[in-house]
C-alpha positions in Angstrom: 82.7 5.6 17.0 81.6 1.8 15.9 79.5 0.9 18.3 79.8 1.5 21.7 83.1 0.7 22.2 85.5 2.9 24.6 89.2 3.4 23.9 90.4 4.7 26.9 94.3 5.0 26.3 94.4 7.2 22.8 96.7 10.8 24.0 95.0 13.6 21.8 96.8 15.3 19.5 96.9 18.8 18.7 94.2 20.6 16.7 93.4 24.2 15.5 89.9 25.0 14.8 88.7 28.8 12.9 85.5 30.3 13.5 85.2 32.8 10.8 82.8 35.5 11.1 81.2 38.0 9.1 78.5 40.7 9.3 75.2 39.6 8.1 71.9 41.2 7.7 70.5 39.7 11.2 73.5 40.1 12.9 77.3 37.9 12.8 77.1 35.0 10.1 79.6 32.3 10.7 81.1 29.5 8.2 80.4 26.2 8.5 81.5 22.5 6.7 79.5 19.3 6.7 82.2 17.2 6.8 82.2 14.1 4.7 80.2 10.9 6.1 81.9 8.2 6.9 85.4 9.9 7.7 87.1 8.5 10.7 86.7 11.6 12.7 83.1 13.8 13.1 82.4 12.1 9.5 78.7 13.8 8.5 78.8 16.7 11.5 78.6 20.6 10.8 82.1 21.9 12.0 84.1 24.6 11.5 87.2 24.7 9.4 90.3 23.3 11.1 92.8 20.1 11.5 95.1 18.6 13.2 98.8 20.1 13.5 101.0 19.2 11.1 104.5 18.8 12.2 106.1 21.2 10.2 103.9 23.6 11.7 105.6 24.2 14.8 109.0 24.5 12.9 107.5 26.5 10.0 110.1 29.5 8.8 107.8 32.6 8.1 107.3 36.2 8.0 105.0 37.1 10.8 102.9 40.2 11.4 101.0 40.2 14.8 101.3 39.1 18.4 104.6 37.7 19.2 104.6 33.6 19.5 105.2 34.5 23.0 101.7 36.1 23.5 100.2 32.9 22.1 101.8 30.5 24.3 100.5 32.3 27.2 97.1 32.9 26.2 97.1 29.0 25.2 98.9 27.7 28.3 101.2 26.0 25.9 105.1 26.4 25.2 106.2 28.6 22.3 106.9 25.9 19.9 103.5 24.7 20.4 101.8 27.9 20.1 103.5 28.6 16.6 102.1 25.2 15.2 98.8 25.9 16.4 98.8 29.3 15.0 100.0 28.1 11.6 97.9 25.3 11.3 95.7 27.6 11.7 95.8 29.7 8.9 96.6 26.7 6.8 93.7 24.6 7.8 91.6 27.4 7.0 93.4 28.0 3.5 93.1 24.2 2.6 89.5 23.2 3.8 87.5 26.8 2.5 90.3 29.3 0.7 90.4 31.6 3.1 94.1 33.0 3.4 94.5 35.0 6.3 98.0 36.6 4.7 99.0 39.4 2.6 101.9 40.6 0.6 102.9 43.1 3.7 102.4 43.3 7.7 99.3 45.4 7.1 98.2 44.0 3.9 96.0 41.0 3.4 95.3 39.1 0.0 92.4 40.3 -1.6 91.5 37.3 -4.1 92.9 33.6 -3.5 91.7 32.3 -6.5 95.2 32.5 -7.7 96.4 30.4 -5.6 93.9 26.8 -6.5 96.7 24.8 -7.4 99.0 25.4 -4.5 95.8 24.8 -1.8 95.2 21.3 -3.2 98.8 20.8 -3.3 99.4 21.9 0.2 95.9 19.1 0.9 97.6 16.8 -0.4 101.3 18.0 1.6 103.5 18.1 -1.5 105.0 20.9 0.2 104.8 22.8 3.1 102.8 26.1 4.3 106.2 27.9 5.1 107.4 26.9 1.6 104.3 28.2 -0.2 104.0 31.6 2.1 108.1 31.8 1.1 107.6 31.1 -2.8 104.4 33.7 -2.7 106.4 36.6 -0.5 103.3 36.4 2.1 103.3 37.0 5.5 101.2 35.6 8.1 98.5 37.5 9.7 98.6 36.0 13.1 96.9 39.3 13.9 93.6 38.6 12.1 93.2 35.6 14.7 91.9 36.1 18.2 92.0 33.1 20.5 88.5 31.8 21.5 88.6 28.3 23.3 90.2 24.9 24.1 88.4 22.0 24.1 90.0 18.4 24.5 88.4 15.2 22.5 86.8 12.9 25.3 88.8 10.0 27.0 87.4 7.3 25.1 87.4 8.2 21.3 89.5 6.3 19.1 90.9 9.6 17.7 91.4 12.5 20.3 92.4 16.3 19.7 93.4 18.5 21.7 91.4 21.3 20.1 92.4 25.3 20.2 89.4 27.3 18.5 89.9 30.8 17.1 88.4 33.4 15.7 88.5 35.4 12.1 86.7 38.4 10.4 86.4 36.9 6.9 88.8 38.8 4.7 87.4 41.4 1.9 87.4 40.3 -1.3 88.0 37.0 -0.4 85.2 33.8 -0.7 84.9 31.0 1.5 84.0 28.0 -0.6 83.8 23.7 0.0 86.9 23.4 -2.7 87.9 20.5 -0.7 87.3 16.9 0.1 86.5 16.6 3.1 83.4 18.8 3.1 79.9 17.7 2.0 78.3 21.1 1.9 79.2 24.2 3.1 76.8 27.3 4.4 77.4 31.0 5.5 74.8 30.6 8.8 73.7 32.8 11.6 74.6 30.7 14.9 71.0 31.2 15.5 70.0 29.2 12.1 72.8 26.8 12.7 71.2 25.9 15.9 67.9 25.6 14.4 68.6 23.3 11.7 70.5 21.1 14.2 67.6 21.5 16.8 65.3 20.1 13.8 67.6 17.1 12.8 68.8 18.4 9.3 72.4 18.6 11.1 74.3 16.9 13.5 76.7 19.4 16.2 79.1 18.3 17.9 79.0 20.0 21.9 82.3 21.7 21.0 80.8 23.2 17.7 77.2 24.2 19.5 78.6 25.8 22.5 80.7 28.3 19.7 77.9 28.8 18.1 75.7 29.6 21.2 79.0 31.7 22.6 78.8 33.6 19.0 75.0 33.9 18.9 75.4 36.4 22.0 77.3 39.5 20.2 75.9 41.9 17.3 78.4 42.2 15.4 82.1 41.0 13.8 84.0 44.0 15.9 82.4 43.1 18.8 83.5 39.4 18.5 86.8 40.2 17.8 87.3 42.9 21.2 86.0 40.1 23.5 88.8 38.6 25.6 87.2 35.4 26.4 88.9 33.4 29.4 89.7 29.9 28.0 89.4 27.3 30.0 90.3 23.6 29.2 87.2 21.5 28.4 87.5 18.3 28.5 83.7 16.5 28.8 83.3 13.2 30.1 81.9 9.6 27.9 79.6 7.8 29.4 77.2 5.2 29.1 73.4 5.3 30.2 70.7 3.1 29.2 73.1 1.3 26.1 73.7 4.6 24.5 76.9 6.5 24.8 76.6 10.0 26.8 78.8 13.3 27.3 78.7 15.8 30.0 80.5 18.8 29.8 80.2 22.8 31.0 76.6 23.9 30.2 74.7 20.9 28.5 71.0 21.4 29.6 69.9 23.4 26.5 72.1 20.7 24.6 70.1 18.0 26.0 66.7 19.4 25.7 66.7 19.2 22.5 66.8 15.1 22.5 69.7 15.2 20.4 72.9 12.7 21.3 75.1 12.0 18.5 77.2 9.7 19.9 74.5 7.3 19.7 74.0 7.6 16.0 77.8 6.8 15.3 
């Protein structure tokens, strides 16, 4: 955000957000991007992998293994053509922006190696085609099974771009490597939430509340299966701008430890 500057009338759009985890020595390790500085949205923060929905998402034509769309719109709060988009952008968000393809040649199947696939993933960046067309051409099927719904936060009133964020999450297929093959990421870092935290709580990163309360939500499990059985309630977030003292605030569902740490990066944008 320039500034200080409030823009009050932006609607958010929709977003899908994937917090992929995997077992680690000292516990789950999750992926994270440092997104590019100066983009117009979270330019320079440590995110996860995700985007905004594309609008052939929500009419994408594909071969689905998992819960029905149905299940989705109702754990979401959303209609059925809206849960399909977010699911599928989704698993193409998290194909584009690290190479993780959460699909396989059969229901039960998953790819094993992506590497294959280099050329299409910059193509599907740079949209010259669709997901649909590239999960038709490759016989895949989508895993919407490998996803687990995890949380919904909205962009505040007052952003000049808003999203209207669903977060899920992902064991990180086998055989598979997460990797910064795209250009929107700076660096890129396989991280206990624990260590994600601490770099952020000693300035060598910049989170995001949405991003730190994942992490801290992660940080309280021992492991990828027990991640994936949890049946969080997802409420809809949606933390408030302010202004105090010439700097821009937020306030939003359990800040304290946030804001003990003396860190508010809406005043450094």
């Amino acid at each position: 955000m320039a500034s200080n500057e409030l823009h009050p009338d932006v609607p958010p759009k929709d977003a899908s957000t994937v917090i992929l985890v995997r077992d680690g020595e000292s516990g789950p390790e999750v992926f994270l991007l440092r997104r590019v500085g100066g983009m117009a949205f979270a330019g320079g923060m440590t995110v996860f992998p995700g985007g905004g929905v594309d609008p052939q998402d929500a009419t994408a034509d594909v071969a689905w293994a998992g819960p029905p769309v149905s299940w989705w719109a109702e754990r979401f709060g959303v209609d059925e053509s809206r849960a399909k988009a977010l699911v599928c952008a989704a698993v193409r968000e998290t194909f584009e922006e690290c190479g993780v393809l959460l699909a396989g040649p059969t229901p039960d199947s998953v790819v094993s190696d992506t590497s294959g696939y280099a050329q299409a993933r910059k193509q599907l960046e740079s949209r010259e085609f669709s997901f649909s067309e590239f999960l038709a051409r490759e016989g895949l099927v989508l895993r919407a099974d490998l996803l687990r719904p995890w949380a919904n936060w909205i962009t505040p009133v007052g952003e000049h771009r808003r999203y209207d964020t669903r977060f899920f999450v992902a064991a990180a297929p086998a055989g598979q490597t997460a990797d910064g093959e795209t250009s929107e990421a700076a660096a890129v870092a396989w991280q206990t939430p624990e260590e994600a935290i601490a770099d952020w709580r000693e300035g060598r990163t910049m989170l995001l509340p949405p991003t730190w309360t994942q992490l801290q939500s992660i940080a309280s499990f021992g492991s990828v299966t027990e991640v994936l059985a949890a049946e969080p309630e997802i409420p809809v977030i949606l933390p408030v701008l302010y202004q105090e003292d010439g700097q821009l605030r937020v306030r939003f569902p359990g800040q304290e430890p946030y804001y003990d740490a003396g860190i508010h990066p809406w005043s450094k944008r």
